[in-house]
N, CA, C and O of each residue as an XYZ file, in Angstrom:
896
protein
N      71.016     95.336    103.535
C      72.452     95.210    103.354
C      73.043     94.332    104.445
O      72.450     94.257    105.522
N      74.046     93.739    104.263
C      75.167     93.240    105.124
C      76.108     93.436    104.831
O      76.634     93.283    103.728
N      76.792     94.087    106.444
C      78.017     94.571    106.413
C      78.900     94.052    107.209
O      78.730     94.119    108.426
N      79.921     93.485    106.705
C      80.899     92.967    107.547
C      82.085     94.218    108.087
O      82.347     95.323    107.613
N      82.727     93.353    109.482
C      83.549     94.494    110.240
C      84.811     93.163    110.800
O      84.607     91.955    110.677
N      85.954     93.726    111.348
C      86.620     93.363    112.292
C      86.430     93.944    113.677
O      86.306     95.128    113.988
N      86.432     92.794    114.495
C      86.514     93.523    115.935
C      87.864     94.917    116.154
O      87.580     96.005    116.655
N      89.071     94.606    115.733
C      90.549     95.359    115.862
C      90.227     95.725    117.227
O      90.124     96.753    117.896
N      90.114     94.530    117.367
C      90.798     95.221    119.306
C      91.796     93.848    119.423
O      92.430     93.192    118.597
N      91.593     93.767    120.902
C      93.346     92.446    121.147
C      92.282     90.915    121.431
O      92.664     89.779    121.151
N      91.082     91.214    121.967
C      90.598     90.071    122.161
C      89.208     89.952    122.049
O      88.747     91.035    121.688
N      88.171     88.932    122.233
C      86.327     88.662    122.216
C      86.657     89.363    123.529
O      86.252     90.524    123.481
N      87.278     89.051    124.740
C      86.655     89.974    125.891
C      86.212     91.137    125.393
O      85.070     91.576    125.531
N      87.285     91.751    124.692
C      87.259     93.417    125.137
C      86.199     93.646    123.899
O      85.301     94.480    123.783
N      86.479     92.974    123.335
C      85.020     93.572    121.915
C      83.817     93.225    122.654
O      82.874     93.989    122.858
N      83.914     92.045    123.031
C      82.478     91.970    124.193
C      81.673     92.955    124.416
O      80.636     93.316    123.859
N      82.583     93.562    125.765
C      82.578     94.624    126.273
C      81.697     95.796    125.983
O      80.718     96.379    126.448
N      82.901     95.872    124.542
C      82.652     97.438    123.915
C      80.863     97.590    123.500
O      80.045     98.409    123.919
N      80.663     96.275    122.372
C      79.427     96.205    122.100
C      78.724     96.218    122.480
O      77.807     96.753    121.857
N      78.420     95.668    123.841
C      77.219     95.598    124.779
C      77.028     96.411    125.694
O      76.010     96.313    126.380
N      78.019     97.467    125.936
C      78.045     98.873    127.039
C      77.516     99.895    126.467
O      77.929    100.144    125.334
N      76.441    100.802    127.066
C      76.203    101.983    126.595
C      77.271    102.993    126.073
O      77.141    103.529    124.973
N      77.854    103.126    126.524
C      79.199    104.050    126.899
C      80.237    104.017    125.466
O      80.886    104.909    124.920
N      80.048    102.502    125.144
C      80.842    101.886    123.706
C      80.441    102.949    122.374
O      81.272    103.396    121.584
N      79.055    103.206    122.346
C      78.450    103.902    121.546
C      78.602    103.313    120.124
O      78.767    103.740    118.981
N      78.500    102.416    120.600
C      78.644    101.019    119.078
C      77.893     99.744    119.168
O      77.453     99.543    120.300
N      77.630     98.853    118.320
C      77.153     97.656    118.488
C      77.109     96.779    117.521
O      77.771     97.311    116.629
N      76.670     95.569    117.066
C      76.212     94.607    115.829
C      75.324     93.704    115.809
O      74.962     93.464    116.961
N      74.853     93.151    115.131
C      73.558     92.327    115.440
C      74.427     91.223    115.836
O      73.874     90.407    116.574
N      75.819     90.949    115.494
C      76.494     89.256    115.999
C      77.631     89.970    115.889
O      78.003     90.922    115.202
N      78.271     89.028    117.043
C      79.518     88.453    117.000
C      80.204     87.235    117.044
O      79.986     86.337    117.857
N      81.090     87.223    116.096
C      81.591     85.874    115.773
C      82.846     85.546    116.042
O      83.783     86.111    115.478
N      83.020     84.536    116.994
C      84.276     84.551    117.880
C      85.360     83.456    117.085
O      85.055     82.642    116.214
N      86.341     83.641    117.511
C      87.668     82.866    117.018
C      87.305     81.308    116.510
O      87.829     80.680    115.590
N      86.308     80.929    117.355
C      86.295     79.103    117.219
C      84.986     79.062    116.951
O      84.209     78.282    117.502
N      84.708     79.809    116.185
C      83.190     80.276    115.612
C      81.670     79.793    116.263
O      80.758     79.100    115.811
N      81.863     80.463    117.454
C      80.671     80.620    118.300
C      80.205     82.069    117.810
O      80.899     83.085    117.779
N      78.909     81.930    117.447
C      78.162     82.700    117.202
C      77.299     83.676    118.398
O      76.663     82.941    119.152
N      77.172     84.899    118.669
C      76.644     85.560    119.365
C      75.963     86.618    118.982
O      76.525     87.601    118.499
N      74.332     86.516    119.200
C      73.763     87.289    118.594
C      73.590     88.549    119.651
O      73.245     88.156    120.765
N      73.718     89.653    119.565
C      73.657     90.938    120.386
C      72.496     91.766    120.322
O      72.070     92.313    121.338
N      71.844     91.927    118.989
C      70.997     92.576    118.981
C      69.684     91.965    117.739
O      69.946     91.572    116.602
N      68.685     92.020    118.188
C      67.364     91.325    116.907
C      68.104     92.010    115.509
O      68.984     92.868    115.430
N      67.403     91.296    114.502
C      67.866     91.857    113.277
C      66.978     92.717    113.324
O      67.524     93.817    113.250
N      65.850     92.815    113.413
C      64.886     93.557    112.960
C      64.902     95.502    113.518
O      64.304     96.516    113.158
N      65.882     95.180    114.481
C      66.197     96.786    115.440
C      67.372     96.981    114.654
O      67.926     96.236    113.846
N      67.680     98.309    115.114
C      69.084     98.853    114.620
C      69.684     99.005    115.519
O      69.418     99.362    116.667
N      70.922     98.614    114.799
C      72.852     98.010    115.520
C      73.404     99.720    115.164
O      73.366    100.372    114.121
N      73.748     99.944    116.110
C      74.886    100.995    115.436
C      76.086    100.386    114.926
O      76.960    100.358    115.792
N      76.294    100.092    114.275
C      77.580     99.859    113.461
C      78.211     99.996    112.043
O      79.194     99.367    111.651
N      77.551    100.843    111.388
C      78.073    101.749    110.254
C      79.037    103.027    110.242
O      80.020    103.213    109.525
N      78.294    104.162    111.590
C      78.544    104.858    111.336
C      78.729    105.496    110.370
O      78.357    104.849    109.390
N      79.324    106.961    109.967
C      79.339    107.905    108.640
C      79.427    106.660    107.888
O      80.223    105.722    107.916
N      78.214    106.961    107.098
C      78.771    105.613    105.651
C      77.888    106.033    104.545
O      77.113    106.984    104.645
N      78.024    105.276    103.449
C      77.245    105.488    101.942
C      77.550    104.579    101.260
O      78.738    104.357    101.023
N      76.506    103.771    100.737
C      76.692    102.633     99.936
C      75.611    102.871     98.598
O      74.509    102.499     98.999
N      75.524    103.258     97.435
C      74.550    103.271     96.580
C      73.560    103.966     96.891
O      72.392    103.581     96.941
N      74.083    105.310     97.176
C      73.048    106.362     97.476
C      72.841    106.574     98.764
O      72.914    107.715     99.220
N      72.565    105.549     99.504
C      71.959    105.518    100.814
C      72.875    105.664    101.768
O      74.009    105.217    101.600
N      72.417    106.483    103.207
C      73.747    107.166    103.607
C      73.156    106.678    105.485
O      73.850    106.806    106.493
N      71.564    106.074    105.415
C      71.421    105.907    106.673
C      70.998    104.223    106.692
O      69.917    103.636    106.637
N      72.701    103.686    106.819
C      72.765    102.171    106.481
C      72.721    101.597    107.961
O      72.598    100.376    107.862
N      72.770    101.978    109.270
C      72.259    101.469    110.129
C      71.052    100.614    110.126
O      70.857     99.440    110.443
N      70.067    101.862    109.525
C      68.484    101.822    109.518
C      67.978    100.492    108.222
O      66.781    100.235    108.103
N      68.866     99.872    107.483
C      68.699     99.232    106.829
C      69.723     97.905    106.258
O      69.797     97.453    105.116
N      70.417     97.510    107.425
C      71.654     96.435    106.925
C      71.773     95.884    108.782
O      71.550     96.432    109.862
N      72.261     94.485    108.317
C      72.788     93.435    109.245
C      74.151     93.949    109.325
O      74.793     94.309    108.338
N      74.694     93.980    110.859
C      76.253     94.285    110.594
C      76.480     92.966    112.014
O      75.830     92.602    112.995
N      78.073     92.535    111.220
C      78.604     90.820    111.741
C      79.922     91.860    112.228
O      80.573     92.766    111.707
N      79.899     91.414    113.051
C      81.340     91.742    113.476
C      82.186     90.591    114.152
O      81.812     90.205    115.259
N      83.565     89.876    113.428
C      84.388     89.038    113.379
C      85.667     89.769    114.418
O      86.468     90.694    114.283
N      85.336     88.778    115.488
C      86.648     89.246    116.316
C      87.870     88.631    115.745
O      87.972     87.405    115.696
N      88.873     89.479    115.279
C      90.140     89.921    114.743
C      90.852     91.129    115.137
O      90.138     92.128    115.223
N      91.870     91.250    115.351
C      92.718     92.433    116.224
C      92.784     93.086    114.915
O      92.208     94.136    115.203
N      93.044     93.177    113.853
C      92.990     93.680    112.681
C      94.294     94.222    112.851
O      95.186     93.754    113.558
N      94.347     95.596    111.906
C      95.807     96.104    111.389
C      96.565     96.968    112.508
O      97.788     97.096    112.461
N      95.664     97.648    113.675
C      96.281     97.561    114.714
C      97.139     96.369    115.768
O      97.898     96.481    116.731
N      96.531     95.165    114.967
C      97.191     94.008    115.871
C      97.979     93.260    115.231
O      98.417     92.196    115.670
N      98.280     93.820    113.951
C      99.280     92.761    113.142
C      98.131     92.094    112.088
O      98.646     91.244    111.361
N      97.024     92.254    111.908
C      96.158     91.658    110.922
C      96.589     90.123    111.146
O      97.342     89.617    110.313
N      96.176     89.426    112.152
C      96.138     88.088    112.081
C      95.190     87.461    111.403
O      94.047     87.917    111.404
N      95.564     86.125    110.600
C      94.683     85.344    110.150
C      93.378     84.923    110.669
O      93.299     84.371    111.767
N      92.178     85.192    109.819
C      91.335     84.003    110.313
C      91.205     83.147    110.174
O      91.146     82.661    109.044
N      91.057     82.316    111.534
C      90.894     81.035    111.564
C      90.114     80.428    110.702
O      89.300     81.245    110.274
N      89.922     79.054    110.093
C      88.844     78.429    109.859
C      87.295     78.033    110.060
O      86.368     77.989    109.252
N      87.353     77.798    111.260
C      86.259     77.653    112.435
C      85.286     78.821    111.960
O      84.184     78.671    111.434
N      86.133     80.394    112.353
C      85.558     81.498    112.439
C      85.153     81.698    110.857
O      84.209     82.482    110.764
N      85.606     81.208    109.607
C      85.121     81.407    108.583
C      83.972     80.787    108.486
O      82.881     81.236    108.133
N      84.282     79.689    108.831
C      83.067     78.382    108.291
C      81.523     79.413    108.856
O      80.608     79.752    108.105
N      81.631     79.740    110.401
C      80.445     80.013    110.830
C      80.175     81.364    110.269
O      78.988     81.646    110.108
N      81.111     82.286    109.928
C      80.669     83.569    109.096
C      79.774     83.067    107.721
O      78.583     83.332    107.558
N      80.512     82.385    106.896
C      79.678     81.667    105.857
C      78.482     81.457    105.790
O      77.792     81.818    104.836
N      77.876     80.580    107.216
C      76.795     79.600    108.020
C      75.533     80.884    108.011
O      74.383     80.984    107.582
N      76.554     81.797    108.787
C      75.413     82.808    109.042
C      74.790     84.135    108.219
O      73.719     84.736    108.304
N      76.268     84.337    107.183
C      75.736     85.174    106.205
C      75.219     84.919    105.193
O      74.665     85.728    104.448
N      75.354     83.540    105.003
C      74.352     82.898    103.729
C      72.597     82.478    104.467
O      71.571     82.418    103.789
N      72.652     82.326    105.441
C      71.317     82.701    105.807
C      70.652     83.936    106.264
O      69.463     83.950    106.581
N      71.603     85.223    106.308
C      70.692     86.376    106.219
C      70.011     86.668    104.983
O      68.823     86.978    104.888
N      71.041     86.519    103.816
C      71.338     86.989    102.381
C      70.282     85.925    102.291
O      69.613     86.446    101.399
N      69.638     84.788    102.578
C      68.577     83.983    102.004
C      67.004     84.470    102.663
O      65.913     84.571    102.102
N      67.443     84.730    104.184
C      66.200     85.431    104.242
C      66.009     86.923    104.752
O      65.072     87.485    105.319
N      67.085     87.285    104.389
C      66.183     89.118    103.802
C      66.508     89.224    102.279
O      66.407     90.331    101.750
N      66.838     88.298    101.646
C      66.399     88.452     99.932
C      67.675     89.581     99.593
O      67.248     90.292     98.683
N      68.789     89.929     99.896
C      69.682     90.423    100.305
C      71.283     90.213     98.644
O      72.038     89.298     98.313
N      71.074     91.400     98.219
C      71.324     91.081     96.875
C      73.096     91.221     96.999
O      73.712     91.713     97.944
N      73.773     90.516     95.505
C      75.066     90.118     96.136
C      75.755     91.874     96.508
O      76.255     92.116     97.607
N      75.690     92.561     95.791
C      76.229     93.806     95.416
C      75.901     94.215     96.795
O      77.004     94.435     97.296
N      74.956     94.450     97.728
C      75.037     94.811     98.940
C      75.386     94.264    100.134
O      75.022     94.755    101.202
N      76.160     93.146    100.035
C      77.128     92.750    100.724
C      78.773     93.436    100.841
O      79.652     93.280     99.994
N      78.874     94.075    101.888
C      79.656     94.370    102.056
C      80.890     95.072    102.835
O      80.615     95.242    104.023
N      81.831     95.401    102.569
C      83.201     95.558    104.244
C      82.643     96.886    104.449
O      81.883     97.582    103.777
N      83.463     97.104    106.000
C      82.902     98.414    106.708
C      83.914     98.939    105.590
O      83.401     99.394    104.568
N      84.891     98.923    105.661
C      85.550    100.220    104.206
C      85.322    100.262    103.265
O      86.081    100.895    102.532
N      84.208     99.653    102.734
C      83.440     99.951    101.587
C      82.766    100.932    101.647
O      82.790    101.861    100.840
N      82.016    100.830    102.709
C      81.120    102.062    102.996
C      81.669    103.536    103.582
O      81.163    104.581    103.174
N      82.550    103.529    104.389
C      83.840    104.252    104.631
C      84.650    104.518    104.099
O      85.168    105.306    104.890
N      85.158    104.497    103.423
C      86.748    104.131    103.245
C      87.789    105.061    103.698
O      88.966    104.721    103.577
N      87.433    106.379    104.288
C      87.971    107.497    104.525
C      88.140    107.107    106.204
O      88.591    107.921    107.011
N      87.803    106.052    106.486
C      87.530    106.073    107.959
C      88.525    104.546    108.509
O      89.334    104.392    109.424
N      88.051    103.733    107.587
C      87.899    102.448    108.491
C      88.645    101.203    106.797
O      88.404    101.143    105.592
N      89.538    100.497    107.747
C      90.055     99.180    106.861
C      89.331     97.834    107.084
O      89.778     96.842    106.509
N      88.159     97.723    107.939
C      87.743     96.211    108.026
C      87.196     95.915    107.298
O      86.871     96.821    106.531
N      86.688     94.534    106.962
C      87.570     93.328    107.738
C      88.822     93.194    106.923
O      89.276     92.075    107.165
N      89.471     93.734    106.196
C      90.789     93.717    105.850
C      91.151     93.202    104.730
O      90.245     92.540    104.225
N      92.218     93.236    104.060
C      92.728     92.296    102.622
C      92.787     90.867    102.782
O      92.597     90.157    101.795
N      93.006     90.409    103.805
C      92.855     88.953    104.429
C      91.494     88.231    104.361
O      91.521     87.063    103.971
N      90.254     88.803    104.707
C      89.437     88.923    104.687
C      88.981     87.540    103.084
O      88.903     87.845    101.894
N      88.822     86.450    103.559
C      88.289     85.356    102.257
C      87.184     85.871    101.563
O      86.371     84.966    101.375
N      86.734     87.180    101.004
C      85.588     86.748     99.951
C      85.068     85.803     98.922
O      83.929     85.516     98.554
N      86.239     85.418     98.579
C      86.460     84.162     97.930
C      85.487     83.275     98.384
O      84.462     82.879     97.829
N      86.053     82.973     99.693
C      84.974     81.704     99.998
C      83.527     82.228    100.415
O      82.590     81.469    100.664
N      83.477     83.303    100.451
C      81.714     83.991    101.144
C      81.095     83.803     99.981
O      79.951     83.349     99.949
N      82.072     84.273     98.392
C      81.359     84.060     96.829
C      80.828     83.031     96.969
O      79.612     82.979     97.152
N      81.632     81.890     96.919
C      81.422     80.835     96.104
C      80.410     80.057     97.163
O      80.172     78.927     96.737
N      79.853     80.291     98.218
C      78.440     80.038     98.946
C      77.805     80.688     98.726
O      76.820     80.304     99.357
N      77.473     81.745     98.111
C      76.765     82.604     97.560
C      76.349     83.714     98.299
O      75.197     84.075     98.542
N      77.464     84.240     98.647
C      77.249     85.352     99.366
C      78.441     86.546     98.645
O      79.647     86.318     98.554
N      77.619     88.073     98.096
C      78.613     88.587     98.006
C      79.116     88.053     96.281
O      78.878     87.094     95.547
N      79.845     89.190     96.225
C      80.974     89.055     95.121
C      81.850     89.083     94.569
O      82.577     90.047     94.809
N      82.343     88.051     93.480
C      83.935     88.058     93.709
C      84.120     87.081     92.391
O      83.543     86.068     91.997
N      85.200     87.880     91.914
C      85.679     87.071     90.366
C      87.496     87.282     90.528
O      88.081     88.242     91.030
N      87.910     86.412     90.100
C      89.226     86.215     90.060
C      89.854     87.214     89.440
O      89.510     87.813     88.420
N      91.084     87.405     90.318
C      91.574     88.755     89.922
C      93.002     88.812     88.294
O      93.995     88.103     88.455
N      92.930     89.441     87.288
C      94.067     89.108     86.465
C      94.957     89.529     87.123
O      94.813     90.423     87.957
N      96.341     88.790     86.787
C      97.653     89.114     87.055
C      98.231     90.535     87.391
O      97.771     91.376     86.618
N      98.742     90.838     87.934
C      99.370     92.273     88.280
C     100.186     92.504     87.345
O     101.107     91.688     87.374
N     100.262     93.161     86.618
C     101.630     93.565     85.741
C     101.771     94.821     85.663
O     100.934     95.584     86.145
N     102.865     95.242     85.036
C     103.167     96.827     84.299
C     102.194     97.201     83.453
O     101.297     96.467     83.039
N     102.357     98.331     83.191
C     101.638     98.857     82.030
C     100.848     99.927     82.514
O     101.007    100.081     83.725
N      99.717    101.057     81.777
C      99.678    102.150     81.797
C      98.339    101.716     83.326
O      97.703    100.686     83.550
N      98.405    103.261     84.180
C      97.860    102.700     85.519
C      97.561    104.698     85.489
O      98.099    105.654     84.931
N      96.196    104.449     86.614
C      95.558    105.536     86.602
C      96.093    105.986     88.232
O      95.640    105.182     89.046
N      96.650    106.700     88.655
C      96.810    107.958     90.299
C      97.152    108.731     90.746
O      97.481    109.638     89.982
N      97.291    108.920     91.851
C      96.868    110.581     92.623
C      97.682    111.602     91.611
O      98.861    111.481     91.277
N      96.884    112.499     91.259
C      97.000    113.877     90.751
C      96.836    113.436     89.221
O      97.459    114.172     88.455
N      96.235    112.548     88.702
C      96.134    112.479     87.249
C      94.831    112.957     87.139
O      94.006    112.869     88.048
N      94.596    113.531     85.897
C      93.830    114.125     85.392
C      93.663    114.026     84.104
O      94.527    113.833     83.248
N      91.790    114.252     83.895
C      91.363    113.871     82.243
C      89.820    112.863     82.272
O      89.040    112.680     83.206
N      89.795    112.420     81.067
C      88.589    111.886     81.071
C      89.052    110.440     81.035
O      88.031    109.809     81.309
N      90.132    109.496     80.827
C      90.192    108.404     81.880
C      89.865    108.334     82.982
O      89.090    107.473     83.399
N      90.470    109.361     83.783
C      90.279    109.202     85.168
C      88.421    109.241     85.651
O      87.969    108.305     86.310
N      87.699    110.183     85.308
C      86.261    110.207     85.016
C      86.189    108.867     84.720
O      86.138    108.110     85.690
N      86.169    108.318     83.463
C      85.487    107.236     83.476
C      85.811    106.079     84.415
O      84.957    105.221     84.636
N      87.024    106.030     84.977
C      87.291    105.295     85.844
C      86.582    106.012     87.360
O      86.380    105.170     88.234
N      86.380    106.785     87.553
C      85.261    107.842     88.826
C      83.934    107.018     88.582
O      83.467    106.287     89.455
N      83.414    107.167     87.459
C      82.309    106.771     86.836
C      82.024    104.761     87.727
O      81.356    104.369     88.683
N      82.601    104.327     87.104
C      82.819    103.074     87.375
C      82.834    102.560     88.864
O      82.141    101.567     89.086
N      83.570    103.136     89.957
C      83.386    103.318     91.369
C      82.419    104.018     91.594
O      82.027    103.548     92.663
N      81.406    105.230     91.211
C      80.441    105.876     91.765
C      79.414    104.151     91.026
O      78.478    103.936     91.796
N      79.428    103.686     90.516
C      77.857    102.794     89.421
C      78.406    101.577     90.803
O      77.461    101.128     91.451
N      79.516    101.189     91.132
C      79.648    100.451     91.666
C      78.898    100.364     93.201
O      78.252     99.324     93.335
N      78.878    101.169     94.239
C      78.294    102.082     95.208
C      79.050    102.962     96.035
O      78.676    103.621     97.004
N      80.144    102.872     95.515
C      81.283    104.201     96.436
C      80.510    105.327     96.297
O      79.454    105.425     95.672
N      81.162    106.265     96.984
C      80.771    107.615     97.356
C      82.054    108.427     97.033
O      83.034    108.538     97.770
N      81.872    108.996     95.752
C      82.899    110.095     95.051
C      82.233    110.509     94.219
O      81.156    109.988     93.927
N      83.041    112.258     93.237
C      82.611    113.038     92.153
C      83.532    112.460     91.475
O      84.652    112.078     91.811
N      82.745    112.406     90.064
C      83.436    112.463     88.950
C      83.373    113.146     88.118
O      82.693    113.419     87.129
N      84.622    113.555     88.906
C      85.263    115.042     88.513
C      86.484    115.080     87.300
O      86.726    116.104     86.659
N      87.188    113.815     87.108
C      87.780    113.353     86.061
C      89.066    114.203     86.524
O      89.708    114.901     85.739
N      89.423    114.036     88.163
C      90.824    114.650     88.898
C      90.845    113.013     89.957
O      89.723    112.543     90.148
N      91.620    112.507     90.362
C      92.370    111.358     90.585
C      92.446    112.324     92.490
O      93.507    112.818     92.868
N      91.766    112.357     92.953
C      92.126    112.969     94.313
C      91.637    112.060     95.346
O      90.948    111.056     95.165
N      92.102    112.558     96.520
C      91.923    112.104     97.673
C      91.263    110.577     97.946
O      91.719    109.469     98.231
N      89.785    111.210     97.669
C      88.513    110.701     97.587
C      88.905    109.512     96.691
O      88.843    108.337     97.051
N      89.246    109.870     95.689
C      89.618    108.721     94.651
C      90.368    107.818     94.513
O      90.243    106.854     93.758
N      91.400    108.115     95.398
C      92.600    106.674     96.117
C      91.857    106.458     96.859
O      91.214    105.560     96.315
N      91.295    106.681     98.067
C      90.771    105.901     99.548
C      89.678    105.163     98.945
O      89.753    103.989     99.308
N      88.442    105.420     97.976
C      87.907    104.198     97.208
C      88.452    103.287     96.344
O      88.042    102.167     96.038
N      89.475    103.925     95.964
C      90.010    102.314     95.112
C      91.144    101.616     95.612
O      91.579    100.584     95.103
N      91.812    102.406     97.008
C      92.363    101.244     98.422
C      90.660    100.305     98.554
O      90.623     99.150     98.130
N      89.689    100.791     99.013
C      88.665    100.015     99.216
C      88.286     98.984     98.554
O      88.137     97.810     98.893
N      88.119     99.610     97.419
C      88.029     98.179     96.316
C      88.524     97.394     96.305
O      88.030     96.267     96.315
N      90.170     97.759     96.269
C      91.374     96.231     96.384
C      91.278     96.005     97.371
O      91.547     94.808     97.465
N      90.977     96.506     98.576
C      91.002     95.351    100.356
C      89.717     94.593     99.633
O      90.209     93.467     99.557
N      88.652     94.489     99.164
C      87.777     93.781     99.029
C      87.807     92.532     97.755
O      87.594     91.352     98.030
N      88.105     93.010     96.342
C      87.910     92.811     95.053
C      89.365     92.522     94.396
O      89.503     92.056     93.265
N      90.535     92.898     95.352
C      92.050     92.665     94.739
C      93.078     92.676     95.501
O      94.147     93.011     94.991
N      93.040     92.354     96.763
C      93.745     92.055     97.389
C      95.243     91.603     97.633
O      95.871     91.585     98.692
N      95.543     91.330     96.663
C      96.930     91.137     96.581
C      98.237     92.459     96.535
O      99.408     92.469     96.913
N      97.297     93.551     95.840
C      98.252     94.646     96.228
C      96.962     95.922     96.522
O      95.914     96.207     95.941
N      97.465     96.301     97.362
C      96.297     97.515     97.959
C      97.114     98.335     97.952
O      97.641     98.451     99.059
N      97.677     99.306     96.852
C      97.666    100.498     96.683
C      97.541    102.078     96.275
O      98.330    103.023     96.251
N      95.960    101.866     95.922
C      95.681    103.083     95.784
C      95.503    103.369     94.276
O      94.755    104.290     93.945
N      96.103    102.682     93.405
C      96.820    102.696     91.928
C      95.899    102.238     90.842
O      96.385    101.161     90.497
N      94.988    102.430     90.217
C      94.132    102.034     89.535
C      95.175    101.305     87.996
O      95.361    101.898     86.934
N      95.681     99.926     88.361
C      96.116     99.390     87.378
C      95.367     98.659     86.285
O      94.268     99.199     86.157
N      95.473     97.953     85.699
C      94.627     97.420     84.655
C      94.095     96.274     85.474
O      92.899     95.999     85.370
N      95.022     95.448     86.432
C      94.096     94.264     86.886
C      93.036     94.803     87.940
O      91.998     94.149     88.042
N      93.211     96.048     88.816
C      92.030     96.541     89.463
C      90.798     96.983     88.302
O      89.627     96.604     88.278
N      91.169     97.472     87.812
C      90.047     98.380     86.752
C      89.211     96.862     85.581
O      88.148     96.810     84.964
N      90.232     95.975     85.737
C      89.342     94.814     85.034
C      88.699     94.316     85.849
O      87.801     93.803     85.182
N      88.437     94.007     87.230
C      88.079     93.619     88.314
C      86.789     94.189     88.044
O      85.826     93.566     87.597
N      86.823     95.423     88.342
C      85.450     96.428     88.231
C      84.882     96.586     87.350
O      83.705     96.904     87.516
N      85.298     96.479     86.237
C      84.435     95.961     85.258
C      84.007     94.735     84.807
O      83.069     94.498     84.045
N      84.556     94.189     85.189
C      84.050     92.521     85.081
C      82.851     92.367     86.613
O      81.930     91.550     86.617
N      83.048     93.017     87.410
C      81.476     92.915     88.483
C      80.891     94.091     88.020
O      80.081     94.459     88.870
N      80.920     94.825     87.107
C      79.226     95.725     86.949
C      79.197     95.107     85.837
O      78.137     95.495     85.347
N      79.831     94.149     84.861
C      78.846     93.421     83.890
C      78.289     92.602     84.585
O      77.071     92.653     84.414
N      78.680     91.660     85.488
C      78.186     90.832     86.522
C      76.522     91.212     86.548
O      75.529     90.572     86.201
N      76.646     92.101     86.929
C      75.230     92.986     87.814
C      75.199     94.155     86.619
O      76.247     94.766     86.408
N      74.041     94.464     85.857
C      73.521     94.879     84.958
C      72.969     95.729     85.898
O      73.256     96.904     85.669
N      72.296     95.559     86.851
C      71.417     96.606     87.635
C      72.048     97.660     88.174
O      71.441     98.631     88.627
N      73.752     97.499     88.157
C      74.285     98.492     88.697
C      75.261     99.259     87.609
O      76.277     99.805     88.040
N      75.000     99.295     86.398
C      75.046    100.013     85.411
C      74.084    101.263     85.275
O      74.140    101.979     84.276
């Protein structure tokens, strides 16, 4: 797997820092700085702590098996500033050559709140998948229009809501489908839209999120 993160601190010093101190109780195999200097911290081949509690498609000890990049950005504690260019180009540079040589499939590419989502917002709605897609990293299909019309959340109940549970568990979230619209079930489909729909992240399973998600598990047959 590869997992992308934001630094969310104020600067590369202090993420520096954090990563490379015992004491931090964190780490990543790279960091990728503002003007996209690349810094590798730890071999790929060892394990980075930088998942923490997570679950992606079953698997729940994603340390032991994923690249994690961490992009210094102050994130939503800092105002979610833009990334730069620079810093994209070399994220691109370097995640299209993990994904080429660890054989690294698109569906397991992916944000720390993917694997979280109860925990953690990086790398954020800002966050270009767009451009990681279309180098071939990762996935990503254009999102339909936002409009009105009938929308699935919190406290709905029934077998829509299930099949829409259904659809986020095949995808690799971590929820029951229980066919009740709870907790669990907004904080993955906030996740989805910071990643897959970005334009409105709230929680709301509308028709342009729910076409989203179904238009990437036809994508990927294997995750049906």
């Amino acid at each position: 797997m590869l997992v992308l993160h934001y630094t969310g601190m104020k600067d590369c010093a202090s993420a520096l820092h954090r990563l490379t101190k015992e004491e931090g109780g964190v780490s990543s195999h790279y960091l990728i700085e503002e003007d996209g200097t690349v810094l590798q911290l730890v071999p790929e081949k060892s394990r980075a702590w930088h998942a923490g509690q997570s679950f992606w498609r079953g698997i729940t000890d994603i340390n032991s098996r994923s690249i994690g990049v961490e992009i210094v950005n102050g994130g939503h504690d800092y105002g979610l500033p833009p990334f730069p260019p620079a810093q994209i180009e070399a994220t691109i540079r370097l995640c299209r050559d993990c994904v080429d040589r660890w054989a690294i499939a698109p569906e397991n590419v992916v944000a720390h709140s993917d694997i979280a989502p109860s925990r953690k917002q990086d790398p954020g709605e800002l966050f270009p998948w767009d451009q990681l897609s279309a180098a071939g990293v990762g996935l990503h299909v254009p999102a339909p229009k936002i409009a009105s019309g009938r929308f699935l959340s919190a406290g709905d109940r029934g077998q829509p809501v299930e099949a829409f549970q259904s659809m986020l568990a095949a995808f690799g979230y971590d929820l029951e489908c229980n066919g009740v619209f709870d907790e669990t079930t907004r904080l993955a489909t906030i996740a989805f839209q910071r990643h897959h729909r970005p334009a409105q992240v709230d929680g709301v399973a509308d028709a342009s999120t729910i076409r989203v998600l179904h238009t990437l598990l036809t994508m990927r047959p294997s995750l049906l």
